[in-house]
C-alpha positions in Angstrom: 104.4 106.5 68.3 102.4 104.8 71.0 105.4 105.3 73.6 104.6 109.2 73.0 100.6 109.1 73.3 101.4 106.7 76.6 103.7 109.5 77.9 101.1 112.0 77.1 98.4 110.6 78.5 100.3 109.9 81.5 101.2 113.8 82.2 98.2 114.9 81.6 96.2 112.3 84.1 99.3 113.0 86.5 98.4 117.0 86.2 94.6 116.1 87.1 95.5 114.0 89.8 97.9 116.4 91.6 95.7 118.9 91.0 93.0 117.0 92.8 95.1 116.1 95.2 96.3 119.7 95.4 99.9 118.3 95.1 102.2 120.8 92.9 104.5 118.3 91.3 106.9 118.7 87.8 105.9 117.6 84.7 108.4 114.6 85.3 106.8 113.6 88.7 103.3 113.7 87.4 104.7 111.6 84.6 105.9 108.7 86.9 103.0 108.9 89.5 100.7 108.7 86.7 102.6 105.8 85.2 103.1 103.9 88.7 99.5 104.5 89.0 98.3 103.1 85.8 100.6 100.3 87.1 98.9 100.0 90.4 95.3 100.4 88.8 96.1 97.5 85.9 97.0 95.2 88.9 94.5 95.9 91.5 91.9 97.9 90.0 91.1 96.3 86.7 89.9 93.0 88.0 87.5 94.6 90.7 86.1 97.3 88.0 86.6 94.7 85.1 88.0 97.6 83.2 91.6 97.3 80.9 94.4 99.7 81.0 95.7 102.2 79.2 97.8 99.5 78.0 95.3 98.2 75.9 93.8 101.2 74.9 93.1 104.8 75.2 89.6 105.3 76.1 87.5 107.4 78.7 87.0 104.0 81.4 90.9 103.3 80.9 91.9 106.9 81.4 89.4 106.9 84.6 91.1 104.1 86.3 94.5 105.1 85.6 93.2 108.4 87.3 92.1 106.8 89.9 95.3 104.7 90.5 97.1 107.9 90.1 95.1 109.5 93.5 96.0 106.4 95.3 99.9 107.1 94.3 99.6 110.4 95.5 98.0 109.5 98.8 101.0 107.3 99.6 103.6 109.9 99.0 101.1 112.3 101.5 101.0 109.8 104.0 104.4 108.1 103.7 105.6 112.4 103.9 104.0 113.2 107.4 105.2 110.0 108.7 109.0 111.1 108.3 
């Protein structure tokens, strides 16, 4: 059951974040941006914000920083695009 609130969570932060980002993405990719994100943000972020992840539980901070990490994903891919 948790596998299916992750998965959840994780499409719906990737729809805010591409919408943000005004990236129009699938349903899949905003799935594994989200998840590479929380990722990202659980490595980097959570230290410097002294937040968890969404890996420890679903809460507003957690979601936030996943979010955030999600942005940062998205930015990449923008960036890494116009290069090529």
């Amino acid at each position: 059951m948790n596998i299916i609130i992750y998965l959840v969570a994780a499409a719906i932060i990737g729809w805010v974040a591409s919408e943000i980002m005004h990236d129009r993405a699938s349903l899949l990719i905003n799935i594994i941006v989200a998840v590479v994100g929380a990722f990202l943000a659980g490595y980097f972020l959570s230290p410097i914000f002294h937040v968890g992840t969404i890996n420890d539980a679903v809460n507003i901070p957690t979601m936030l920083l996943t979010l955030l990490g999600a942005i940062i994903v998205i930015a990449i891919v923008h960036l890494l695009r116009r290069r090529v």
